[in-house]
C-alpha positions in Angstrom: 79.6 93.8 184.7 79.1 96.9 182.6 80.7 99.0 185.1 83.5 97.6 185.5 84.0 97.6 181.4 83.8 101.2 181.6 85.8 101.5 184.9 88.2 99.3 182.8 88.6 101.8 180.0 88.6 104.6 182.0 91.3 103.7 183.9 93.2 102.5 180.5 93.5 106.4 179.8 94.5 107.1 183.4 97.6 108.8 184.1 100.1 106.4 186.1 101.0 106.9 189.2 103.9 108.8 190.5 107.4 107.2 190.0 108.8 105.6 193.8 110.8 103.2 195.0 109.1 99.5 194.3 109.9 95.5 194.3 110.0 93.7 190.5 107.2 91.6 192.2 105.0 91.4 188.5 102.4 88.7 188.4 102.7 86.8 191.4 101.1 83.5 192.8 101.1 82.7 196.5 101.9 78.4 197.3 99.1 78.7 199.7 98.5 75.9 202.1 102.1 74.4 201.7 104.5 75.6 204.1 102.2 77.8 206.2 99.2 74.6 207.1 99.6 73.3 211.0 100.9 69.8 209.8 102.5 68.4 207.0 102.3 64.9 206.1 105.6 62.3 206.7 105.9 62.6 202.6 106.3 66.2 203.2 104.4 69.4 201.0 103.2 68.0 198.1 101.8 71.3 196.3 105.3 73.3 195.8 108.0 71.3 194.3 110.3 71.6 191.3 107.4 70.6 188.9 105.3 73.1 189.9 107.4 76.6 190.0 108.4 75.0 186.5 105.0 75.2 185.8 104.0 78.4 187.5 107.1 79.8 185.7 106.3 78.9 182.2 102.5 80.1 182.8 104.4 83.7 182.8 104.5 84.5 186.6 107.5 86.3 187.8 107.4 85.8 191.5 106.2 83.4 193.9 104.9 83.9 197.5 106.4 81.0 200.5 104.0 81.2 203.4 106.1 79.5 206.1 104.9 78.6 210.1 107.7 79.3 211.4 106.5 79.4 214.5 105.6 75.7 215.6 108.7 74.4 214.2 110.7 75.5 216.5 112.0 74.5 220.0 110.6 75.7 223.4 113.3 77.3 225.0 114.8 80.5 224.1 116.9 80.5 221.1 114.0 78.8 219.7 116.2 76.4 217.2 114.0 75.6 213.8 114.0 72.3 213.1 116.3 71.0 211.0 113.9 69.0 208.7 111.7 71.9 208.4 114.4 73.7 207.7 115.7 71.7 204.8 112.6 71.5 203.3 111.5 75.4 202.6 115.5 75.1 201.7 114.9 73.0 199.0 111.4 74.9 198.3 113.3 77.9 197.5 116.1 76.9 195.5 113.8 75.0 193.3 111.6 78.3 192.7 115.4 80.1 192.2 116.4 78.0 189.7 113.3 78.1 187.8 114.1 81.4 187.6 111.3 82.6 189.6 111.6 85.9 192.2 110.5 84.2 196.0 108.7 86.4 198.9 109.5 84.4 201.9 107.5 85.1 205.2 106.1 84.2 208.7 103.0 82.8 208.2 100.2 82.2 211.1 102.1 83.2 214.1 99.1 83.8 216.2 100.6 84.0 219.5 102.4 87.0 218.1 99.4 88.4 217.2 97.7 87.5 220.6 100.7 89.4 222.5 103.1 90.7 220.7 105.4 92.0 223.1 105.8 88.4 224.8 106.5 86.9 221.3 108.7 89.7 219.8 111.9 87.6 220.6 111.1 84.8 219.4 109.7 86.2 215.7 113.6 87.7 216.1 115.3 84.6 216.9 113.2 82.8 213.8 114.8 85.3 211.6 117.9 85.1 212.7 118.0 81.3 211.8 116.3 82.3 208.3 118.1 85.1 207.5 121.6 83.4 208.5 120.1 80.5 206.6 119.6 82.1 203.3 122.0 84.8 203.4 123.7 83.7 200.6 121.2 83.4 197.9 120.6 86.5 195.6 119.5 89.3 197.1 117.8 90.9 194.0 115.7 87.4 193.7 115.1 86.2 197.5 112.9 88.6 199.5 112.2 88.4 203.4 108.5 89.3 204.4 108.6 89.2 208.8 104.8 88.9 209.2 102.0 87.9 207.4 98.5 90.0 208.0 99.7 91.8 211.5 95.8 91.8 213.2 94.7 91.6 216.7 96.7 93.3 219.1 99.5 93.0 216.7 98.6 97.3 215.1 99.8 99.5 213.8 100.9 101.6 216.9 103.0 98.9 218.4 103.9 97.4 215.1 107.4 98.8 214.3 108.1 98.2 218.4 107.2 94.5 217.6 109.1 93.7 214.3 112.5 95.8 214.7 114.1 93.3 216.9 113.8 91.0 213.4 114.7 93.3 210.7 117.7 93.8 213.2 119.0 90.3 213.0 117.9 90.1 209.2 120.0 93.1 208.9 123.1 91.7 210.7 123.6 88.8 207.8 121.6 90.5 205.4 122.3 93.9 205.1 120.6 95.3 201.8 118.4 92.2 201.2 114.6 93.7 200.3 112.5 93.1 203.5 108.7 93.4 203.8 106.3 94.6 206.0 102.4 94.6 205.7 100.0 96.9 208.2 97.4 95.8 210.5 93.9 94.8 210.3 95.3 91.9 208.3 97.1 94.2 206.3 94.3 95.3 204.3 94.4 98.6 202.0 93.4 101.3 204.6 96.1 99.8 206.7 98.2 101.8 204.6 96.9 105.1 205.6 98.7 104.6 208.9 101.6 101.9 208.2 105.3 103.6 209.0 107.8 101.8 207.9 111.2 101.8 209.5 113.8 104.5 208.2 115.5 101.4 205.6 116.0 102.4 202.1 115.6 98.2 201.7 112.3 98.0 203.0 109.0 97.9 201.4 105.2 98.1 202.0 102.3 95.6 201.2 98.7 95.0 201.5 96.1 92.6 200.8 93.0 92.8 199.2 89.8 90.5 199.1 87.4 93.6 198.7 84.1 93.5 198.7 85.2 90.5 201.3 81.2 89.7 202.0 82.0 88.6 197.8 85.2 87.1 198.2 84.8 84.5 201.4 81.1 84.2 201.1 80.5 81.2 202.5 84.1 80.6 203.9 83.5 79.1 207.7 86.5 80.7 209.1 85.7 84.5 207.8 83.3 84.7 210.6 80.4 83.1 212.3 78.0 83.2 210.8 80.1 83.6 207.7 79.7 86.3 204.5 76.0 85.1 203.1 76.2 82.7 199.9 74.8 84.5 196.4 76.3 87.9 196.5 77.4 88.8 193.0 79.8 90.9 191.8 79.7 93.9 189.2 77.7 95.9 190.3 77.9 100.1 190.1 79.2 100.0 193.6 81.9 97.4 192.9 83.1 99.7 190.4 83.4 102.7 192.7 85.1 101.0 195.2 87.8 100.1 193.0 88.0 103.9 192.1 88.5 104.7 195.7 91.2 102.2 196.4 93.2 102.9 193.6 92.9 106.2 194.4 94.4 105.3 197.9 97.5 103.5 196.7 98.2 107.0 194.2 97.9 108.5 197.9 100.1 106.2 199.6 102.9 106.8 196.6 102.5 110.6 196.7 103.2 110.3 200.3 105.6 108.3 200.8 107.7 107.6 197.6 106.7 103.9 198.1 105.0 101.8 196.0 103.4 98.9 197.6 102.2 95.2 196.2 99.3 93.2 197.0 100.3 90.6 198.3 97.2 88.6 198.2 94.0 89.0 196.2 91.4 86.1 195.5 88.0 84.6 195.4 87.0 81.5 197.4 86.0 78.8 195.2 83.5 77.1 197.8 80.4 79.2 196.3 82.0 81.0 193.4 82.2 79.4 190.1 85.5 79.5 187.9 84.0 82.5 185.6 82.8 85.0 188.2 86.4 84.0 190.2 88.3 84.6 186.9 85.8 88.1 186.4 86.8 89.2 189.8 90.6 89.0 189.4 90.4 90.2 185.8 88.2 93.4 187.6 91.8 93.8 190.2 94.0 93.4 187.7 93.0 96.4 184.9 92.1 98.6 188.0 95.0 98.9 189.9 97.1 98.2 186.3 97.8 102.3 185.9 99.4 102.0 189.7 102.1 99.9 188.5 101.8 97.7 191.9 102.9 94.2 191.4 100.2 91.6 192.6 100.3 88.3 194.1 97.2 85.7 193.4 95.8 83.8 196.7 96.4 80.5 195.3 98.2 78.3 192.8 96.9 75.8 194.6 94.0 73.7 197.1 91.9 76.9 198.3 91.2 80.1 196.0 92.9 77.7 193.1 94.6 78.9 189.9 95.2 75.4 189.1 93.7 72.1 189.3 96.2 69.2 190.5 93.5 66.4 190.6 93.0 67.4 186.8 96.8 68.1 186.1 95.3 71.7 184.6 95.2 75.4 185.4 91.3 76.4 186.0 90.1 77.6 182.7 89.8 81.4 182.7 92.2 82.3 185.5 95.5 83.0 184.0 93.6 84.7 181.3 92.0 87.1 184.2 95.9 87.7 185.5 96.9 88.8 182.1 98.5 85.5 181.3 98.0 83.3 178.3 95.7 80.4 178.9 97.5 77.2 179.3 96.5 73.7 177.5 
């Protein structure tokens, strides 16, 4: 770890980056698998109700992130009508978040098809946001953010990207016309997407990227990240860690210089399967004073279930966690 200390301080002293256009996002916290899991019980999500944006709200976060599946909740023929059920409940999701004074990042979450072939399924990501857009138009527009796709990967690229999404930020735009809208790059929307990501010529729109680097440290173990998956044991804070983080720092002051944007991370985390609580808490502490100077807000992957901030079987957050965020620790 002693490199990152002295990456840490070095980077204290580090000029910040360039002035550009950016969301209020702050300290973030995605509701991961809530709205965004393949089913949902009869009793409906049980990890992002009223009690816990209170909670995330009084902790200090600023903004939460809404992964929604759109996409199988809706009907077969075209028009594709979003259940109404569904509907109601991410309704009711994000008015409690609103009115706990919390910033919300709604999104599409796990449309794989789309990413499979996105020109077959570019209609029906637009007729989804249609119905959300129209849906939600009148909730504040400096508090309720629309994100079209989550992690764009595939044959969902950057080449065909804006090709894909435009039909949706077009019937976003026709009942939301300044609302903030997010887009992400491809290869899961990971920071060297950035290097190629155009966005669309909207003064409302705005850039984001993920980031779960070194990934062979953040999903070792995970059985989804690959078969076989990352190797169990690697440890982090080591020399090259530290340069890395150099490096892709360095590439957001890039992206700003370039572009007048400044993007947000939308999702950073360490899977708990095979990563204690300190070495988690080490890792986002590591994020969080690196890419500090760049001003970028960043969003936590999870409050909850995997890549946890907080422990609902032991009605506590994880000990060490908000403190890594920059966030007083919680009793």
């Amino acid at each position: 770890m002693k490199y990152l200390i002295a990456l840490a301080t070095s980077l204290a002293f580090a000029a910040p980056a360039s002035a550009g256009d950016s969301l209020p996002v702050g300290r973030c916290i995605n509701m991961g698998n809530s709205f965004e899991v393949s089913e949902v019980g009869k009793s409906g999500v049980s990890n992002a109700g009223a009690e816990d944006f209170a909670r995330i709200a009084r902790a200090g976060f600023e903004t939460i992130r809404l992964p929604v599946r759109w996409s199988d909740k809706t009907g077969a023929e075209p028009g594709y009508t979003i259940e109404k059920k569904w509907m109601a409940q991410v309704d009711k999701a994000v008015d409690q978040a609103l009115g706990a004074g919390l910033n919300v990042i709604l999104n599409d979450h796990h449309f794989d098809a789309l990413d499979d072939d996105p020109a077959a399924n570019s209609a029906k990501l637009a007729a989804i946001w249609r119905q959300v857009a129209g849906h939600f138009a009148d909730r504040p527009t400096d508090r309720l953010w629309f994100e079209i796709e989550n992690e764009p990967h595939n044959k969902l690229t950057n080449a065909n990207l804006l090709a894909t999404l435009n039909p949706a930020l077009a019937e976003i735009r026709a009942t939301n016309p300044d609302r903030p809208v997010i887009i992400g790059g491809e290869f899961w929307s990971g920071i060297d997407s950035l290097a190629t990501l155009k966005l669309p010529d909207d003064p409302n729109v705005y850039p984001t990227f993920h980031y779960y680097e070194p990934f062979d440290f953040t999903h070792q173990g995970a059985t989804w990240a690959g078969d076989p998956p990352p190797a169990i044991g690697r440890s982090y804070g080591t020399e090259d860690d530290a340069a890395r983080l150099v490096r892709d720092v360095a590439k957001i002051r890039a992206y700003v210089e370039r572009t007048g944007k400044v993007p947000f991370m939308g999702e950073t985390g360490a899977y708990e399967g095979y990563i204690a609580p300190p070495e988690r808490a080490a890792y986002h502490r590591a994020v969080r004073e690196a890419f500090a100077p760049t001003g970028i807000g960043i969003c936590a992957w999870a409050y909850t279930n995997t890549f946890p901030f907080y422990d609902h079987e032991a009605g506590k957050w994880i000990p060490g966690m908000l403190a890594a965020f920059g966030l007083p620790e919680q009793p």
